[in-house]
C-alpha positions as semicolon CSV with decimal commas, in nm:
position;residue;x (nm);y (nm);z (nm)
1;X;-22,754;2,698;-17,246
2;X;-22,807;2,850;-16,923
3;X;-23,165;2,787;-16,800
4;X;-23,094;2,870;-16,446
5;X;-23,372;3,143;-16,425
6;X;-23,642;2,883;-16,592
7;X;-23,838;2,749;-16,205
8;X;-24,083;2,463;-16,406
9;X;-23,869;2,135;-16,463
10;X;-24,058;2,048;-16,807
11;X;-24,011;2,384;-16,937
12;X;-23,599;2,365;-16,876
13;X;-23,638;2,037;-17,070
14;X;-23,793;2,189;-17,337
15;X;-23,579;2,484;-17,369
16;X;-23,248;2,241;-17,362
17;X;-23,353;1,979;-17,605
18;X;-23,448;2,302;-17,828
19;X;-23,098;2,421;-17,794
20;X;-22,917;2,082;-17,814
21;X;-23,114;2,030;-18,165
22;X;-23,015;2,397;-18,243
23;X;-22,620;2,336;-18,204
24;X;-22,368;2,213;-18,448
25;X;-22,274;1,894;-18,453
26;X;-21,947;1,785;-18,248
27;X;-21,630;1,748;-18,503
28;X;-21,492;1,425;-18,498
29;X;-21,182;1,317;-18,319
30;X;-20,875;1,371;-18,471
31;X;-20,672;0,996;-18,580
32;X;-20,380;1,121;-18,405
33;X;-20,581;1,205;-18,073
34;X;-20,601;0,934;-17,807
35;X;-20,970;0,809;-17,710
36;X;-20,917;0,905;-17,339
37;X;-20,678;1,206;-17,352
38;X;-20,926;1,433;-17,171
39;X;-20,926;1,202;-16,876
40;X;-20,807;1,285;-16,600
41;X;-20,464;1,122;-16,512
42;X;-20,359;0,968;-16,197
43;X;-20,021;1,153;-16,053
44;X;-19,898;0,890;-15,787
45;X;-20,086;0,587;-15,695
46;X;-20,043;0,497;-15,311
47;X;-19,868;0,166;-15,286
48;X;-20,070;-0,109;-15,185
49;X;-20,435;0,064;-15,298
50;X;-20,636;-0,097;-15,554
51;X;-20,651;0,103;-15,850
52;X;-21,014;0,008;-15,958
């Protein structure tokens, strides 16, 4: 939903929750698909950096 040309903040709202109840549902994740596989994976960790 591009609202990009809408200027008045309550009428984007509007016009997105319209098109969010207007839109399939989401399929469910697959068994076989990991819960985070679309994060985004760290390559090489510095050595002595915290992680978190």
């Amino acid at each position: 939903m591009n609202t990009k040309h809408v200027k008045d903040t309550a009428e984007r709202k509007k016009l997105k929750r319209a098109a969010r109840r207007k839109a399939a549902p989401l399929a469910k994740r697959a068994a076989d698909v990991a819960r985070g596989s679309m994060k985004k994976k760290v390559l090489k960790m510095a050595k002595g950096q915290r992680k978190r």
